[in-house]
C-alpha positions as CSV (number, residue, x, y, z in Angstrom):
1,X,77.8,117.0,115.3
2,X,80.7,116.2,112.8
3,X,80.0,114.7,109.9
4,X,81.4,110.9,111.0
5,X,79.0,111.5,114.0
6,X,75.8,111.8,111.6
7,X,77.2,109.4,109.3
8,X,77.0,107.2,112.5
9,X,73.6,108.1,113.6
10,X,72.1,107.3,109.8
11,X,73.6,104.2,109.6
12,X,72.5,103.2,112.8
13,X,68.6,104.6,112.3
14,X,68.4,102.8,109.0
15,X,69.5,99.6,110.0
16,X,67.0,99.9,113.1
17,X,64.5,100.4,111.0
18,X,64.7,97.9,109.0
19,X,64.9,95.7,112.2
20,X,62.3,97.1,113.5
21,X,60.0,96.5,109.9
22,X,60.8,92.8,110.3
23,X,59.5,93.0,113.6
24,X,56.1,94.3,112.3
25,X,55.9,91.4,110.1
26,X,56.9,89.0,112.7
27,X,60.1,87.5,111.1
28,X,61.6,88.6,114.6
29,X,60.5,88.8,117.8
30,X,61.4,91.3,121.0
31,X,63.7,90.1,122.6
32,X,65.4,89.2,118.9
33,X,65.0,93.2,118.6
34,X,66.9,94.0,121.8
35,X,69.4,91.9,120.6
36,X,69.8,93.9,117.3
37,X,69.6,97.3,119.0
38,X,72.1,95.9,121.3
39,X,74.7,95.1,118.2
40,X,73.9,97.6,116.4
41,X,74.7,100.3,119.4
42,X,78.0,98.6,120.0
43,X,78.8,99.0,116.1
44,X,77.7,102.9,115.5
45,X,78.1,104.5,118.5
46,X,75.4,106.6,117.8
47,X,75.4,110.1,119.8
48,X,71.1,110.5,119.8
49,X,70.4,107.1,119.2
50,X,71.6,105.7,122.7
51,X,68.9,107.9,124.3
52,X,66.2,106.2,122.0
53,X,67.9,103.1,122.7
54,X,65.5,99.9,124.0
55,X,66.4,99.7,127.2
56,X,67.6,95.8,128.1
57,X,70.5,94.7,130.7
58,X,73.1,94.3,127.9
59,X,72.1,98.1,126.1
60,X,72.2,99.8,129.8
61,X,75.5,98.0,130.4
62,X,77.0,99.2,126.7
63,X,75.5,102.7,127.3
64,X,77.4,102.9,131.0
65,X,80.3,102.1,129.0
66,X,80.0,104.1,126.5
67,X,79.8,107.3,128.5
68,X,83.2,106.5,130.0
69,X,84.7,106.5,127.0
């Protein structure tokens, strides 16, 4: 993994995480959470993060493109 790559894959687990706290204290729901996984895949590119990635239509559709590329 090159250092871009992991520079990636931290950006991409923090902000996650800090999606995924304000989930936990209901200031977003689910579907509002699939949403930001969605974004925030499309923005990082993560290498390990698209196989944690919650799995909705629009993520499976970015991570069929993303392989291609």
């Amino acid at each position: 993994m090159t250092n871009e790559q992991f520079e990636r894959e931290k950006l991409y687990q923090s902000s996650l995480t800090a999606a995924q706290t304000m989930l936990h204290r209901g200031l977003i729901d689910e579907d509002e959470l699939l949403i930001i996984d969605t974004i925030l895949l499309r923005k990082y590119r993560p290498l390990l993060g698209i196989l944690s990635a919650r799995k909705s239509p629009e993520t499976l559709d970015f991570i069929a493109f993303a392989s291609d590329v």
